[in-house]
N, C-alpha and C positions, 0 to 999 in steps of 0.2 A: 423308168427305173435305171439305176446306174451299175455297171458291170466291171470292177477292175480287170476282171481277169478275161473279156471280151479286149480291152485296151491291150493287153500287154500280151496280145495276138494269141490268146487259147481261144480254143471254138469252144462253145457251150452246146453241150448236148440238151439241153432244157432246162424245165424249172421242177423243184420240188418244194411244194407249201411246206412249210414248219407246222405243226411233226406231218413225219411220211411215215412209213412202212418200210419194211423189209424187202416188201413184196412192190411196192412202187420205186423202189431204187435199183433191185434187182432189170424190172421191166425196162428204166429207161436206160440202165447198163448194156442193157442186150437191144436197143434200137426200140424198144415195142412203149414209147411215149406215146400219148395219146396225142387226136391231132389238134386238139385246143391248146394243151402244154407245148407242140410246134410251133403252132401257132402264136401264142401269147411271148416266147422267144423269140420267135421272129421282129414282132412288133416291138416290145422292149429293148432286143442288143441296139448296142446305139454303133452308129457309120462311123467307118473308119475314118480318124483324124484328117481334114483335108485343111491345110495352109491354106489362106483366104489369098497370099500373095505370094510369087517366090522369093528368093532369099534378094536383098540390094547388092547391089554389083558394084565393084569399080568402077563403068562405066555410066552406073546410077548419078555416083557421087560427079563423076566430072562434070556429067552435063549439069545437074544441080548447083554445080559451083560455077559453071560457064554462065546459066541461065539468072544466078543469084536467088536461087529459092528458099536460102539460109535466110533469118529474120532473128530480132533478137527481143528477149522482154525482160524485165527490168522486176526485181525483189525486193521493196523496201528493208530497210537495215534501221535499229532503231538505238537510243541509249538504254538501256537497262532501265536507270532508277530516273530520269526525267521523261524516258519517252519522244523525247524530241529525237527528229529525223535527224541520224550518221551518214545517211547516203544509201547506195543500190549494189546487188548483183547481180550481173549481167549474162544471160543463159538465153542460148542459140537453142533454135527449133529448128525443121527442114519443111518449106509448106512444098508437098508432093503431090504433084497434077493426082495421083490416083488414091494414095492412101491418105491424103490428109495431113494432119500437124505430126511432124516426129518428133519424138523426147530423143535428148542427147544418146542414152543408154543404145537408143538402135542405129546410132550410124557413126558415132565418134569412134566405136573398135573397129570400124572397118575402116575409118578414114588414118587410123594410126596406123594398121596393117598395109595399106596400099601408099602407105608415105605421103598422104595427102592433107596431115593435119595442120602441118604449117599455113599449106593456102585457104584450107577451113578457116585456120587461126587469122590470118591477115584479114579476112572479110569480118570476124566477127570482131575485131579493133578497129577496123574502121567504120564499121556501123555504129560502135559503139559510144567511139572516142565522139563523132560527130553529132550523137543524141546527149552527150555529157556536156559536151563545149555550148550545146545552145541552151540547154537546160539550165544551166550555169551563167550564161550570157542572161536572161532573161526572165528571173523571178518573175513571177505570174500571180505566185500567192505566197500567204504569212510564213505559210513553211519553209518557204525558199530565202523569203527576205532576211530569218535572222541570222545567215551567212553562207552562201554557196562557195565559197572556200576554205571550207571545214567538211563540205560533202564529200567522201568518196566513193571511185565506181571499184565493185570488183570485178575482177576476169578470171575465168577459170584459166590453165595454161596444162598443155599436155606433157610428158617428161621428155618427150618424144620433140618438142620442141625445146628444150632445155641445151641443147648443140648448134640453135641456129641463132648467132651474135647477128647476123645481119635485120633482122624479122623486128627486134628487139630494141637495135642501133634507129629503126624506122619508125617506131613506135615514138620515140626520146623524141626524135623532132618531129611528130605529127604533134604531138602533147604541147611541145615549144609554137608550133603555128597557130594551134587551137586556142593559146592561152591556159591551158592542163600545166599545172605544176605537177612535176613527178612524183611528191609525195598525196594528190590526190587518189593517184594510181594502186591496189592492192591485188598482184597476182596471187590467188590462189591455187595449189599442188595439193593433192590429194597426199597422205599420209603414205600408203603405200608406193606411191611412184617417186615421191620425194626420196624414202628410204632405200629405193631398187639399187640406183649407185651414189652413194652418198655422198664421193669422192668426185664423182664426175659433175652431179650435180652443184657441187661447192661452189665449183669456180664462178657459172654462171649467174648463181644466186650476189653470192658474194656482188658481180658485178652490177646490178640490177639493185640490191644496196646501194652503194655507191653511187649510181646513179641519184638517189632520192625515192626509189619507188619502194613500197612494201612489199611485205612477202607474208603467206598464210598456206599455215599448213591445215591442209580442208578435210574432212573427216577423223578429225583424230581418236583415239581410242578402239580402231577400228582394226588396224594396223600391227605389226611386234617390234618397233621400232626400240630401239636403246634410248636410256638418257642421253649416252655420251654421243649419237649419233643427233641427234634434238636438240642439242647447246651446239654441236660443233655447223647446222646450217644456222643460217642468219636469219630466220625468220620472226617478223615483228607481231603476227596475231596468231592464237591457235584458233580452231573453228570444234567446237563436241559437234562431235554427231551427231545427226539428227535420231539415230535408233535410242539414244540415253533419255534426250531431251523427249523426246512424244511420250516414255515410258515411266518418266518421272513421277507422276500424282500415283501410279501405279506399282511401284518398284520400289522398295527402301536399296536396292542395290543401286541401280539405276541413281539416286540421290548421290550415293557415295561416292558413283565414276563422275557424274558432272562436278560435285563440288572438289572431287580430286584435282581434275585437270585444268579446272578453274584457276583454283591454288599452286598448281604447278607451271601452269602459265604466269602466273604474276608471279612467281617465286624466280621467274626467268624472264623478268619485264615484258612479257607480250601482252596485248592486248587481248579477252577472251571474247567471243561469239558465241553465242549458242543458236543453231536453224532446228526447225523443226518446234516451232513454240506456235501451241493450236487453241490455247485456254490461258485466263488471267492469273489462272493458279499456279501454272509452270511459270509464267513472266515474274508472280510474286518470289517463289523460288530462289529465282533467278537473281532477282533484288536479295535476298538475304543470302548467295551466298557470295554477291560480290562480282557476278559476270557485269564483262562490259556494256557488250550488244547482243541485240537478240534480232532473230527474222523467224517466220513463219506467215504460217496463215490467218492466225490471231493479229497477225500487222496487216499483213496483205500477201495477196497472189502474187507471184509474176505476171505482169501486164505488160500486154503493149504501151508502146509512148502513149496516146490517143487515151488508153482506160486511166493509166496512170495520171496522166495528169487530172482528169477526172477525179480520182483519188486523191490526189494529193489538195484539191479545192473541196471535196467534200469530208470522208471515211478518216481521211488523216485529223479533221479537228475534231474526233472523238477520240481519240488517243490519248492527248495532253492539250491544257490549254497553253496555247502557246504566250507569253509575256508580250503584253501589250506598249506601248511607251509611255507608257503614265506610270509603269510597275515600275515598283523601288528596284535600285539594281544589286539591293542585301535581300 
């Protein structure tokens, strides 16, 4: 049996069946419960909250990044309306001698707060860049063949890394050693970090343009950002939320915001995304109202290389069939 008011640290003097008495609430007011209603308290209040582990440390994260316990796994990205593979994004784990796989949510605010995200960030571009460059070098199958220089990886990027030109300047020529064109490349920013200084963030954006790399702003709608602040950064893809898109067959509101920011994306030449697509009904959606790409779990998991490629010889030729060379090319 479940006891909010055991949680939120009141003692329970027992229990009273529905309906009680006067005379049975008075009794256990004054101490005089019976000792089965003790009893039966006893057994039902549930144990106080006990953390299965303490909080990760600083010094968590160092050894984990001394040790390389960071890994990355890979989210197909698809076209909209043919379905054929756009490429991946690319989403760091922590594999943790004790507690297992980390999701990003429990060790990236601590590695931003302890100023550690850069050297996070460094490890998870070169795991990355190097499972792109060979994945790229070496179509395996149909999916790949009909052009790995039209796939892009994304990266997510912290804002917190948005001051360090050098991290950045290293990136430009690992991509030039790999054979990575920079417009292969699509940093993703989170709506709200992008927004924090919009000013400060300008300049770097702006240069990372320049360079040839993309820019995506990730979660949008989520955020209270201005229009005027949303045309003045340079970003070339919006990304909807995932909370709009999963809620879509279920929300006529939900419809209104994805095809809003659709239309406000193209209205502002970026390219749209939509994550969080779990059903063919949201993907049809999606076709009528004109997004570009879609990812979810109706495309695929994030996978390791190893499953992925897996995927991408099997799960991926029930997607679309891909054009064979004998297809007319109208």
């Amino acid at each position: 049996m479940h006891y909010p008011a055991a949680e939120h640290g009141l003692n329970i003097s027992g229990v009273l069946p529905k309906p009680f008495s006067p005379a049975t609430l008075r009794a256990l007011l004054n101490g005089e419960a019976s000792a089965l209603t003790v009893a039966t308290t006893a057994r039902a209040a549930p144990r106080p909250h006990q953390p299965p582990w303490p909080e990760l440390t600083e010094a968590d994260l160092k050894q984990a990044l001394k040790q390389r316990d960071f890994f990355m796994v890979y989210q197909p990205k698809v076209l909209c309306d043919t379905q054929a593979l756009a490429g991946f994004e690319a989403l760091v784990r922590w594999q943790h001698g004790d507690r297992g796989v980390l999701s990003p949510m429990q060790f990236i605010p601590l590695a931003e707060a302890c100023g550690l995200i850069d050297a996070l960030t460094e490890q998870v571009m070169e795991q990355s860049l190097d499972w792109f460059a060979n994945l790229c070098r070496k179509p395996q199958t149909p999916a790949l063949t009909q052009g790995c220089t039209d796939l892009k990886l994304s990266l997510n990027i912290s804002a917190r890394t948005l001051s360090n030109d050098r991290l950045f300047e290293r990136v430009r020529q690992q991509c030039q050693a790999m054979h990575i064109t920079p417009d292969q490349l699509i940093f993703e920013l989170t709506e709200t970090s992008a927004m924090d200084d919009p000013v400060a963030s300008l300049d770097l954006l702006t240069r990372l343009r320049v360079m040839g790399f993309h820019l995506s702003i990730d979660d949008f709608g989520t955020g209270f950002s201005s229009m005027l602040q949303l045309v003045r950064l340079p970003f070339s893809e919006i990304k909807v939320d995932k909370s709009f898109v999963m809620t879509t067959m279920q929300s006529q509101e939900s419809c209104t915001v994805v095809k809003f920011i659709v239309d406000l994306g193209h209205s502002l030449g970026l390219r749209c995304t939509a994550e969080g697509v779990e059903d063919e009904a949201t993907l049809d959606y999606l076709r009528q109202v004109g997004c570009d790409l879609a990812q979810g779990y109706h495309i695929g998991r994030p996978m390791a290389p190893a499953a992925l490629d897996q995927w991408l010889s099997t799960q991926y030729q029930h997607l679309t069939r891909l054009p064979s060379s004998t297809d007319s090319p109208n």
